[in-house]
N, C-alpha and C positions, 0 to 999 in steps of 0.2 A: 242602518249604521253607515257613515260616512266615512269614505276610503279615501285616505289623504295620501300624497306622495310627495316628500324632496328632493328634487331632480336636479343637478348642476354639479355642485361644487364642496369636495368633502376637503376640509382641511387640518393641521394642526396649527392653534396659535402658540405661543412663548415665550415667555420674560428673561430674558439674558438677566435682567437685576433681579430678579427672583430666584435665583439657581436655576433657572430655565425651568420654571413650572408650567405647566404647560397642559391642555385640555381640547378635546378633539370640536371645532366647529364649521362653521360655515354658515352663511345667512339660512340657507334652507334648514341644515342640521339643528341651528338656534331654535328657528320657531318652531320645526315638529319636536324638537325638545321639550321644549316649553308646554305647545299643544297637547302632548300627553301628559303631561303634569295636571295640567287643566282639565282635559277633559280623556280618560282613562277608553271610553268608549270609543274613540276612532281609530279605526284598521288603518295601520301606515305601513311604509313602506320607502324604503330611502333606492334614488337611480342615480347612480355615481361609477367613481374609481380609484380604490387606490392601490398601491404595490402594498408588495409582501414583506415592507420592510416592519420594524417593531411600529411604528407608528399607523401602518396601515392596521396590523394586528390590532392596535390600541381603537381604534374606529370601529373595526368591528365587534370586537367585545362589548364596547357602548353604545352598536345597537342592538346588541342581542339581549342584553341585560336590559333594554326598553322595551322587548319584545318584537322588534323593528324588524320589516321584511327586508331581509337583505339578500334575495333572489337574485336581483340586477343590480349588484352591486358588483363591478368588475374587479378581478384581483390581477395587478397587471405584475407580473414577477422581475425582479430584477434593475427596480425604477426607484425613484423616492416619491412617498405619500408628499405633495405640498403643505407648505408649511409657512409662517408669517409671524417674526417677531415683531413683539410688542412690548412698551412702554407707556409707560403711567407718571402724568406729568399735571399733577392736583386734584390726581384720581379720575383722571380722561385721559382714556389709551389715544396713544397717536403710532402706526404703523408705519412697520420697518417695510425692508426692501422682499417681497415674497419669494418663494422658491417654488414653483409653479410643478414642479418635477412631471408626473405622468398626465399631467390634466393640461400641459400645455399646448400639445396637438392631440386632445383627446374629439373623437368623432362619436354620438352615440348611436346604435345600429337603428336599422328599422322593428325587429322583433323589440327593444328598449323601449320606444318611441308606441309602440302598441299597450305595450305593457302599460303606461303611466297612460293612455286615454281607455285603459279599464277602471280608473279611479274618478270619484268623483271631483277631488281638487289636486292640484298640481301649484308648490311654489318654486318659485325659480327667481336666478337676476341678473347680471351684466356677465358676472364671471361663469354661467352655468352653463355655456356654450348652444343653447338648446335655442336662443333666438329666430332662427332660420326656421325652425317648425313649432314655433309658437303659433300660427293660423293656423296648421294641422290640427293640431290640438285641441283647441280651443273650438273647432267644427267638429270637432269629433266628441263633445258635449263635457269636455273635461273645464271647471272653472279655473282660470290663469290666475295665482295672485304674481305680484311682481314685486320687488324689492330694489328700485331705482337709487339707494343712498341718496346722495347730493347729485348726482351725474342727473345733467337737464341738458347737456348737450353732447351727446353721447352720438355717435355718426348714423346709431340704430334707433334712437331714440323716436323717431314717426310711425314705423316697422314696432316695436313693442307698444308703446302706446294705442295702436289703430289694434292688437291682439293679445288683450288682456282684459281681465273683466274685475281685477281690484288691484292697484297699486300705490306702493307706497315712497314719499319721498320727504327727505328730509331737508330744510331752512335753516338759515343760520337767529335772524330775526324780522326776517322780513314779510310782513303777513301779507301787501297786499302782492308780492311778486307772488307769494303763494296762492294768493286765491287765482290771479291771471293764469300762474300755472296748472292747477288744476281743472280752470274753464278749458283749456286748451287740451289738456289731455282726455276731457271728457268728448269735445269736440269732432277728436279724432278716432275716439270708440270704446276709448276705457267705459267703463260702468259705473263706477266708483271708484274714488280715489282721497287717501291722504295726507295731508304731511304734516310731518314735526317741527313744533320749533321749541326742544331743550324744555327751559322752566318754563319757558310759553305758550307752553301747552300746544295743543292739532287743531287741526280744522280739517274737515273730510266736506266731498261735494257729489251729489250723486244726481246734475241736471239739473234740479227742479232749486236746490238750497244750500246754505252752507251751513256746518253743525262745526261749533265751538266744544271742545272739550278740554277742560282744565289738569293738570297735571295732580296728582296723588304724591303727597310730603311726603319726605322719609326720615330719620331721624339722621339719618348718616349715610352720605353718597360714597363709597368703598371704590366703586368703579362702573365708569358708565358703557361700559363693554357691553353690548347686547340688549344694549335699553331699545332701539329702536325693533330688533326683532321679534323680543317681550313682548312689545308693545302689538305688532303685527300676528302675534301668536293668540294675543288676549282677545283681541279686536275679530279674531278668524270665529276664535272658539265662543263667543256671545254670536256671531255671525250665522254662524252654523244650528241655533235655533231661532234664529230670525226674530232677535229682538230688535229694536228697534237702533238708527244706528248714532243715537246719541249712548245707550247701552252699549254700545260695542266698544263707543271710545272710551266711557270708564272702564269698561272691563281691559281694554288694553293697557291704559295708564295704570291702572290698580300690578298689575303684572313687571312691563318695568320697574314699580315703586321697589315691588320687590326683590328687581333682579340688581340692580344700582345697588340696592344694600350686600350685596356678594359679591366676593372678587370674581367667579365664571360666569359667562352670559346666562345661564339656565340653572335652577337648585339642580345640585347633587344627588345621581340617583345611588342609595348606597347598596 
């Protein structure tokens, strides 16, 4: 059975023009979301922080109701859980200004840092502060996914790419800066790596090739909130029985298709 952990960055998003509805995520939280929708068999485990305000409470409830190990999930008292409004502007969130609250000078301990290289995967990404012991990590046999968004020049960006062993990054339309980019991160030690571009479907490269993967229709885009982490979650969970990795990118398009047709990044667990 395969021990997954999301390590970084626990947030609330929410639509001021929606009455503030509002639902607990984070690029980690998305994909082991997703992941266990997917595939019911992998032991998880969320390594985070939030206060004890309602919003932090709301976090926790929705990993417990996943069955989610929430051991090293810090409860820091007295602080605000981070939070990030959003709007929807022809059904493509574009993000407000974040409130970083307890995660802003958050440090994770060493006893944390042990815990998440008892798993066998670990995802993580810019905002998850854990950069700095991503080589730890990652020697210590734990596999690194990475969740780079757009950020290609990011000040750590040689430092994560040289200590990771699958990451993901998104394109606007330009395939072959993608491909350049992706020789480049393999270069420096990634193992595989992908990126999006929208209706344009991915291209993934692992050294030797590069694999085209086409996008899965939907009948109606509601919101593309969490399509890229869908997509990384689809993509894990084909991964994780080693099919092959033109299989992993439909299994990951097939999964955004789904999640783009609903307004939260992940279905609803009820």
């Amino acid at each position: 059975m395969v021990k997954f952990t999301a390590a970084g960055y626990v947030c609330i998003d929410y639509y001021p023009e929606f009455d503030n509805r509002c639902y607990v995520t984070g690029n980690g939280v998305d994909v082991l979301f997703n992941l266990l929708d997917m595939r019911p068999d992998v032991t998880s485990s969320i390594v985070s922080a939030v206060s004890d305000d309602p919003y932090g409470k709301m976090s926790v409830e929705a990993f417990q109701k996943r069955g989610i190990d929430c051991s090293h999930l810090e409860i820091i008292p007295g602080g605000e859980t981070p939070r990030v409004p959003l709007h929807l502007i022809n059904n493509d969130r574009m993000h407000g200004e974040p409130v970083r609250g307890i995660m802003g000078n958050y440090e994770f301990s060493d006893e944390s840092i042990d815990f998440i290289c008892h798993h066998d995967m670990m995802h993580t990404d810019f905002t998850g502060r854990l950069i700095p012991r991503l080589e730890e990590i990652r020697k210590r046999g734990v596999k690194v996914f990475f969740d780079l968004s757009n950020t290609i020049d990011h000040p750590d960006i040689r430092h994560v790419l040289s200590n990771i062993d699958c990451g993901l990054v998104s394109f606007g339309d330009d395939l072959e800066k993608g491909k350049d980019f992706l020789k480049y991160a393999h270069s420096l030690g990634a193992k595989l790596m992908i990126a999006t571009f929208g209706k344009n479907g991915s291209i993934a490269y692992d050294g030797s090739k590069f694999y085209k993967g086409d996008i899965v229709p939907v009948e109606k885009v509601v919101n593309t909130v969490g399509a890229g982490d869908s997509y990384f979650a689809g993509f894990i969970g084909a991964l994780i029985d080693e099919k092959p990795i033109i299989d992993c990118m439909y299994s990951g398009a097939a999964r955004a298709a789904r999640v783009i047709s609903v307004f939260e990044p992940y279905l609803m667990k009820e």
